[in-house]
C-alpha positions as CSV (number, residue, x, y, z in Angstrom):
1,X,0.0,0.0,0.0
2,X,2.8,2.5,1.1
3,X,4.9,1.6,-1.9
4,X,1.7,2.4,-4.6
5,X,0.8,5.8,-2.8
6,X,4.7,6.1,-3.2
7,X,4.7,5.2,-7.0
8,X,1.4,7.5,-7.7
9,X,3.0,10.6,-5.9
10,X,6.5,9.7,-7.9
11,X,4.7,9.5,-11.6
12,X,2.4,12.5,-10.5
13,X,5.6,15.1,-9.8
14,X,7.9,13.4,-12.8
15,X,4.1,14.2,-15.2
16,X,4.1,18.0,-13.3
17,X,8.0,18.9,-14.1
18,X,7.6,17.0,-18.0
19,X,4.8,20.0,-18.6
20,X,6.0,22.4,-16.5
21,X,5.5,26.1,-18.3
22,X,2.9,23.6,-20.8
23,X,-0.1,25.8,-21.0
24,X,-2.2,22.9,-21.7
25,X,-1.0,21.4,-18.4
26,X,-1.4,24.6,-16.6
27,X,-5.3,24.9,-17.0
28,X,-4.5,28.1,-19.5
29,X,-6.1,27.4,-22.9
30,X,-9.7,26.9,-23.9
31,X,-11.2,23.3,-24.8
32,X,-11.3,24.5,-28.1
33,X,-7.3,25.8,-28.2
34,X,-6.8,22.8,-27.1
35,X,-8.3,21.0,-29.8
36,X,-6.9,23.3,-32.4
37,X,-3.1,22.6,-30.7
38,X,-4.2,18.8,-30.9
39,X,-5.0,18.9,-34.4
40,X,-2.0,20.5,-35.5
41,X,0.2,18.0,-34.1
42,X,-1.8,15.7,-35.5
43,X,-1.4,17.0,-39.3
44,X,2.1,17.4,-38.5
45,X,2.6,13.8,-38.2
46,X,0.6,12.8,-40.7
47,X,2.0,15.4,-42.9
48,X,5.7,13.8,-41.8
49,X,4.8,9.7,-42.3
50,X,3.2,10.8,-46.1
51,X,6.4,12.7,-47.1
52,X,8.3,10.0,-45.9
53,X,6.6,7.6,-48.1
54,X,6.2,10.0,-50.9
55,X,10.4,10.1,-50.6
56,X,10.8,6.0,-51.1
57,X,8.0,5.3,-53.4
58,X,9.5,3.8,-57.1
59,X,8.9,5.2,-59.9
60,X,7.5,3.0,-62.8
61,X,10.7,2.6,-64.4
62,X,12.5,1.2,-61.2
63,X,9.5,-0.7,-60.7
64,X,9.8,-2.6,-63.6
65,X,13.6,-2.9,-63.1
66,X,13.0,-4.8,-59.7
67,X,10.6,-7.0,-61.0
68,X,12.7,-8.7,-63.7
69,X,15.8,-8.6,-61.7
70,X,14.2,-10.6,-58.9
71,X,13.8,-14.2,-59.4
72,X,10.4,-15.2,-56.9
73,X,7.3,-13.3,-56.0
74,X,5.1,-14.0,-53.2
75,X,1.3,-14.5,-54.6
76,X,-1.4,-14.3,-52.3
77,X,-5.0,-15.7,-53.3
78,X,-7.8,-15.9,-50.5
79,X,-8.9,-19.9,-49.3
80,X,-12.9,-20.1,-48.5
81,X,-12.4,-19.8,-44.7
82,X,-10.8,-15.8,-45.5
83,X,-7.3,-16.8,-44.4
84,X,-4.2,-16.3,-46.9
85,X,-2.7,-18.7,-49.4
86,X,0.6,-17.4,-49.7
87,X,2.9,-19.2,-52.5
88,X,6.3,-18.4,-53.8
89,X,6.3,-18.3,-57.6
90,X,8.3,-18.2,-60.4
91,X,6.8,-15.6,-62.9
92,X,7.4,-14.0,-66.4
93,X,5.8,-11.6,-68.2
94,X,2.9,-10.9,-70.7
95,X,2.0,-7.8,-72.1
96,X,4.9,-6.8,-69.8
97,X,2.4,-7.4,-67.0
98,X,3.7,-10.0,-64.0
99,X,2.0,-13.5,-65.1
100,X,2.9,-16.9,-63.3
101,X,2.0,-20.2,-64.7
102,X,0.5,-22.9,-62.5
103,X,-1.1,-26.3,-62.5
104,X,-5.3,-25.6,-63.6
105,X,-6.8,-27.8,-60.4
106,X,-4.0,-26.2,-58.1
107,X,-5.4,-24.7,-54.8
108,X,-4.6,-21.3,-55.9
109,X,-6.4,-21.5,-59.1
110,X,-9.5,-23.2,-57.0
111,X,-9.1,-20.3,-54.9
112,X,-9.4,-17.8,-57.3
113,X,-12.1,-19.1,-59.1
114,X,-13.8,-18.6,-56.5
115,X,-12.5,-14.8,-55.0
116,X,-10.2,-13.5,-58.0
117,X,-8.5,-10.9,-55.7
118,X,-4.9,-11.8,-55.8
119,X,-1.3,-10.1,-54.7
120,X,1.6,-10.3,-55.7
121,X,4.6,-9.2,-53.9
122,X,8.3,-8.9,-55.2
123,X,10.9,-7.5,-52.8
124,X,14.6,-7.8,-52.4
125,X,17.1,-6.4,-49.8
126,X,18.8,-7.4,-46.2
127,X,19.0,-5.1,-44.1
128,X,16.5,-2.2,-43.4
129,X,18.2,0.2,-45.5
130,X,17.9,-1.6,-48.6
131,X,15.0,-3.2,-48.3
132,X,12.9,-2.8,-51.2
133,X,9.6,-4.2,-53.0
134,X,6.9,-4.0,-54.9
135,X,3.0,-4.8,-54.2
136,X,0.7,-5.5,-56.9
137,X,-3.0,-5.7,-56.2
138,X,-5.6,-6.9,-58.4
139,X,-7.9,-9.0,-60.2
140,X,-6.9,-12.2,-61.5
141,X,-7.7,-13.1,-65.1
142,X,-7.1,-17.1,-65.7
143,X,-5.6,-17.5,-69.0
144,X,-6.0,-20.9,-70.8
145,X,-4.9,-20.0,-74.4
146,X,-2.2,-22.3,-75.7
147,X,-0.2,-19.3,-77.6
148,X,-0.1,-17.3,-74.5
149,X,0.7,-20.3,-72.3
150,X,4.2,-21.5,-74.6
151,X,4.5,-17.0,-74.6
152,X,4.4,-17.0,-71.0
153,X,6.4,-20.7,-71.1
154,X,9.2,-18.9,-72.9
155,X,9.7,-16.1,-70.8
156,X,9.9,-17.8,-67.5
157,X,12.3,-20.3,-69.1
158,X,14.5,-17.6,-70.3
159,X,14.5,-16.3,-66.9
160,X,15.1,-18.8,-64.9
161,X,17.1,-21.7,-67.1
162,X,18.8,-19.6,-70.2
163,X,18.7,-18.8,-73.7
164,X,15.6,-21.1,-75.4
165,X,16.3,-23.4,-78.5
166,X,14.2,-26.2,-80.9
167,X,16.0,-28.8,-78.8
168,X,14.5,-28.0,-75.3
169,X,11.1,-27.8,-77.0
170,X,9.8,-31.3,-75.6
171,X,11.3,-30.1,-72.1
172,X,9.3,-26.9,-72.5
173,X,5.8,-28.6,-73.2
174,X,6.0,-31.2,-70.4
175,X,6.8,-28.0,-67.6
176,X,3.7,-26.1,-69.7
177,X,1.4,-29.3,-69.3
178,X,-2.1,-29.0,-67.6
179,X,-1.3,-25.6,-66.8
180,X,-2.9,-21.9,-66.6
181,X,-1.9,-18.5,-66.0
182,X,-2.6,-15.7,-63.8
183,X,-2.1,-12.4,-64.7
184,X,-3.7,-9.2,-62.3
185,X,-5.7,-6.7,-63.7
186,X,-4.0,-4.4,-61.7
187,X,-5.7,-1.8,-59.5
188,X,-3.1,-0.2,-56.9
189,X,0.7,-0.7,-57.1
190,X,2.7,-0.2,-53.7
191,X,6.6,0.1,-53.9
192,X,9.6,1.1,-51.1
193,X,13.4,1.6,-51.8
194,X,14.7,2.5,-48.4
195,X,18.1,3.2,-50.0
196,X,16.6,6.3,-51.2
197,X,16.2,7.5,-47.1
198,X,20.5,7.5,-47.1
């Protein structure tokens, strides 16, 4: 008992000499000066935090640039319960647009033939100062057309495996067997580069 009358008298003197000379704390502004002073701080850190994110946001040329430099994205599709499915992927590109190619009766395509919201997320980086990445948001389109299936076939081979000849042709139809795309119809694109903060 002594020691918590103790603690409340030790917190209430350490709060008086923190706003000391405050006039807030002193009693000497209105409710509504009070209000105004809150708000301001208020936009002020707002005002800070969207600057700040204004300052490492990509443009659409760096954008691209980290998306075909980096070798997996993260695609997120939504299961019937509302939880995540979160997959790494291999991707290419169509229409210069991130595309993946995936088996047609996988649990991501189930998913989004259901709820075709999907994400995609690309980021690179170690430490916090160069982390960086890319969000895409949008609408999944399932693509079944063969010629942009082998397209989309071709570009992730070249990616990930090298330069494509005649000879790896059989190789090429067996990975593109039984399978579909997904491509976003993209609606918001988030990016970072914390190296731009140095």
């Amino acid at each position: 008992m002594a020691f918590s009358i103790f603690l409340c008298f030790f917190l209430r003197m350490r709060l008086r000499r923190f706003f000391i000379n405050d006039p807030i704390a002193d009693g000497q502004l209105s409710r509504c000066a009070r209000l105004e002073r809150t708000g301001r701080a208020v936009a002020s850190w707002r005002a800070m935090g969207t600057n700040r994110r204004a300052e490492i946001k990509m443009s659409d040329d760096e954008v691209y640039t980290l998306l075909k430099d980096c070798k997996t994205a993260t695609m997120a599709t939504m299961h019937p319960d509302g939880s995540i499915h979160a997959v790494a992927m291999w991707y290419g590109f169509l229409d210069g647009v991130i595309t993946v190619e995936t088996k047609a009766k996988s649990q991501k395509i189930r998913n989004l033939q259901r709820d075709p919201r999907v994400t995609f997320l690309v980021e690179a980086g170690e430490r916090y100062e160069e982390l960086r990445g890319v969000e895409i948001v949008g609408t999944a389109k399932i693509i079944d057309d063969p010629d942009a299936i082998w397209e989309l076939g071709l570009s992730v081979w070249e990616r990930y495996i090298g330069p494509y000849d005649e000879t790896q042709r059989e190789a090429l139809q067996a990975m593109l067997a039984k399978r579909v795309l997904v491509t976003p119809e993209v609606t918001k694109v988030v990016s970072w580069d914390h190296r731009k903060l140095a």
